[in-house]
N, C-alpha and C positions, 0 to 999 in steps of 0.2 A: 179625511184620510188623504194620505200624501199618493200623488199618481206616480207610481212607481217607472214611468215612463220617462219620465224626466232622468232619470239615474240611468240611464243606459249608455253603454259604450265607453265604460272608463277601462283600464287596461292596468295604473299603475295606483291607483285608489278602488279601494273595497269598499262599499255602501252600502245600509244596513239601516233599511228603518223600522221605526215604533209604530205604536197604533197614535201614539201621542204628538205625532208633529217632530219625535227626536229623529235625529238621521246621525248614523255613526258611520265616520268618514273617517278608513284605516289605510296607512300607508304602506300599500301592500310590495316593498321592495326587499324584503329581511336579508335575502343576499349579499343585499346592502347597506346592509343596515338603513335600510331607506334613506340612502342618500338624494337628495331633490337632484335629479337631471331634469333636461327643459323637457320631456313629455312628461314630467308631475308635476312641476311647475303649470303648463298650458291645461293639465286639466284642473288643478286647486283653481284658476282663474273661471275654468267652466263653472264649476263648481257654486262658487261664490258670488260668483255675478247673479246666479240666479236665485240662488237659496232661499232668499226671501220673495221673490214672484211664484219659487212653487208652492211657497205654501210651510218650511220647513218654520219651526216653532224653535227648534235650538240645535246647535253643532258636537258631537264629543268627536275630539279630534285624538286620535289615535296610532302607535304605529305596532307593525309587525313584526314577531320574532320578542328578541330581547331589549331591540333598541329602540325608543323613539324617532326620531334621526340624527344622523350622523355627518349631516349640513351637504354641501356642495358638492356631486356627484365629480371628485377631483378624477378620476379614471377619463372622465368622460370631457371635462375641461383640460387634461393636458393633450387627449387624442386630438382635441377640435382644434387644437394649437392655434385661437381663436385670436384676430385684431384687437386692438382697445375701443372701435367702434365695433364689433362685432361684441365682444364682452359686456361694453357701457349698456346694450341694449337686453341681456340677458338679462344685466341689473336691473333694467326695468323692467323686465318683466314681473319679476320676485316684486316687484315694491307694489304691481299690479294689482298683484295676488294676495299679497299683505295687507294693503290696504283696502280691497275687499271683504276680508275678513274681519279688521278692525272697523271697520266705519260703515260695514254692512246692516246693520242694525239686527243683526240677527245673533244671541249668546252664541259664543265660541267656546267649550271647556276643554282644554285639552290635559289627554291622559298621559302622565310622563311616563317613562322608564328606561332605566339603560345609559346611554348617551343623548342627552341632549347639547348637543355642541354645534359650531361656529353656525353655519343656516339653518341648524334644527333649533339651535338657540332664537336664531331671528324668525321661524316661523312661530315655534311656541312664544316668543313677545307679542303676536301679534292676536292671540287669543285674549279676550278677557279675563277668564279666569284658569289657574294651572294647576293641577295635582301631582305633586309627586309621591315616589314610593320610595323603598330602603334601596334600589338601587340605585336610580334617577343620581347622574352628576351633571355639569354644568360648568362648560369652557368654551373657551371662544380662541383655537389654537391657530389665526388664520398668521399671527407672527412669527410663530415658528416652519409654516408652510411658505415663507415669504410673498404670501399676500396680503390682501387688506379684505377686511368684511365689504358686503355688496347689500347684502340683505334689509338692510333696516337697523342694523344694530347699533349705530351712532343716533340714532332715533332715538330706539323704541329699548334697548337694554340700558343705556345710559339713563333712559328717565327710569326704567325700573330702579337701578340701585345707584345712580351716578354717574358723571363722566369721573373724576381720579379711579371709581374702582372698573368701570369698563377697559380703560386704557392700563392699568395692572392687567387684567387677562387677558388682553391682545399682546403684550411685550413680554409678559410671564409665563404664560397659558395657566395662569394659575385657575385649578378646578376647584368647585365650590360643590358641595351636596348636602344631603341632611336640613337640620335645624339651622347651622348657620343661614344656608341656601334660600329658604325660606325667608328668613330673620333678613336677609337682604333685598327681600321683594320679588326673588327668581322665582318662587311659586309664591300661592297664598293655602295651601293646605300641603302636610304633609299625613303621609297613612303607614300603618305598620302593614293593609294586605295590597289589596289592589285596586292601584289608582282608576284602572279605569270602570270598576265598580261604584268608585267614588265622584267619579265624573258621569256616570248615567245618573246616579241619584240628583246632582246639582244642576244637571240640564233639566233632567224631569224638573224639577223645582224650577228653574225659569221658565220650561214651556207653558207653565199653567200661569206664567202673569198674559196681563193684557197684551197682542203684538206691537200694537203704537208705541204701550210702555217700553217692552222691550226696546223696541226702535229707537226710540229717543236717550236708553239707557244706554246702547251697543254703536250706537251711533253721534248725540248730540254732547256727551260727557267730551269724546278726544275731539270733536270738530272745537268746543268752550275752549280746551285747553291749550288749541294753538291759536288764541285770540287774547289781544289786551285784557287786562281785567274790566274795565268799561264794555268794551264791547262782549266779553263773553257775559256778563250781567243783563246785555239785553236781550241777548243771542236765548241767555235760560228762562228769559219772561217770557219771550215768545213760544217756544218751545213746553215750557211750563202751561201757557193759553189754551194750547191746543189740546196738548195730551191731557191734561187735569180736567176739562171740559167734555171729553169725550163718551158721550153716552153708555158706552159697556163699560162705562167708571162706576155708574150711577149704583149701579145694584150693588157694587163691594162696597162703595161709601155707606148705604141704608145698613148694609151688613153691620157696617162699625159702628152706623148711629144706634142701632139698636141692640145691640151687645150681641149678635151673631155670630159676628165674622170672628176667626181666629186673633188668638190673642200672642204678642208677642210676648216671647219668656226666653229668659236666655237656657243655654243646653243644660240640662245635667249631667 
């Protein structure tokens, strides 16, 4: 059981755990369409930095209201009428947090809806896996706000679907939703009810693999990917050593050797 202790004192995140290890972490801004200001930025980095020392087994990352978020709390970045050292460092804060999440080794599924755009775009990049629903769109309007993204998303959108089409929706704000959306790697499930029903069931399903597994799934997949191909090759033998060696493997291996274990079948 998760000690509910650890979750205390958040202000602009709603947290909600399982008996299974899940923990649903909701962006509780709606007025704002949960736009990220820097006190939900500083706690997502609380957040994540720890998620896997307390114990949590998977993330549905979720927002409230209609929107998922609605990126960069702009209200609150023209009031701070902030330096470009004063800004560059906000930026890193988000890539803090981002990168917590992605290289945390703990599944991230986040639940879309609504607006996912310019830093809700770059935080939902930064989940593993993404569900959308029939309303869920997807834009990145920071060139018609005459800014530039801060977030991650010359990163982490560009390898989703591309740099030519990342740089089309920064100069265009061209929005994407539906099947196309999908079909270009902006989620990997789309749903006719509700995504974030669909994102408890996908987290339950990764809470019950092994946690190393996980770890190495949520974490050593993007560490390969920013590595030569030689070296990410060795990067996954070692990685492969450990985790494939690990004694609570033992008993799901016997599972398979002896026709116990669950069979894979694809859906009907």
């Amino acid at each position: 059981m998760l000690d509910a202790s650890h979750f205390d004192d958040y202000t602009n995140l709603d947290i909600a755990l399982r008996d299974n290890g899940v923990v649903i972490v909701t962006l509780d801004r709606a007025d704002k369409r949960n736009a990220l200001d820097v006190a939900t930025i500083d706690e997502l980095v609380r957040f994540f930095s720890s998620a896997h020392r307390n114990g949590v087994r998977a993330v549905v990352l979720a927002g409230s209201g209609d929107h998922f978020c609605a990126g960069l709390d702009l209200i609150e970045h023209w009031k701070a009428d902030r330096s470009p050292d004063e800004f560059m460092h906000v930026c890193l804060r988000w890539h803090e947090a981002f990168n917590k999440m992605e290289y945390g080794g703990v599944p991230v599924i986040a639940a879309l809806k609504g607006a996912v755009v310019g830093g809700g775009l770059e935080l939902a990049s930064a989940a593993h896996v993404r569900v959308a629903d029939a309303s869920t769109y997807f834009a990145l309007p920071e060139g018609q706000r005459g800014i530039f993204t801060g977030g991650g998303a010359t990163i982490r959108v560009s390898d989703l679907i591309g740099k030519a089409r990342m740089i089309d929706m920064v100069l265009t704000g061209r929005v994407y939703q539906g099947q196309e959306a999908v079909d270009l790697g902006l989620a990997q499930y789309l749903v006719d009810g509700s995504s974030l029903d669909k994102a408890i069931a996908l987290a339950d399903k990764a809470a019950a693999n092994l946690p190393l597994t996980n770890f190495a799934i949520c974490s050593a997949i993007s560490h390969i990917n920013n590595m030569s191909a030689m070296d990410g090759a060795y990067a996954e033998s070692v990685v492969a050593g450990i985790v494939n060696t690990q004694p609570a493997a033992r008993a799901r291996l016997e599972a398979f050797a002896d026709k116990t274990g669950a069979r894979v079948r694809p859906e009907s």
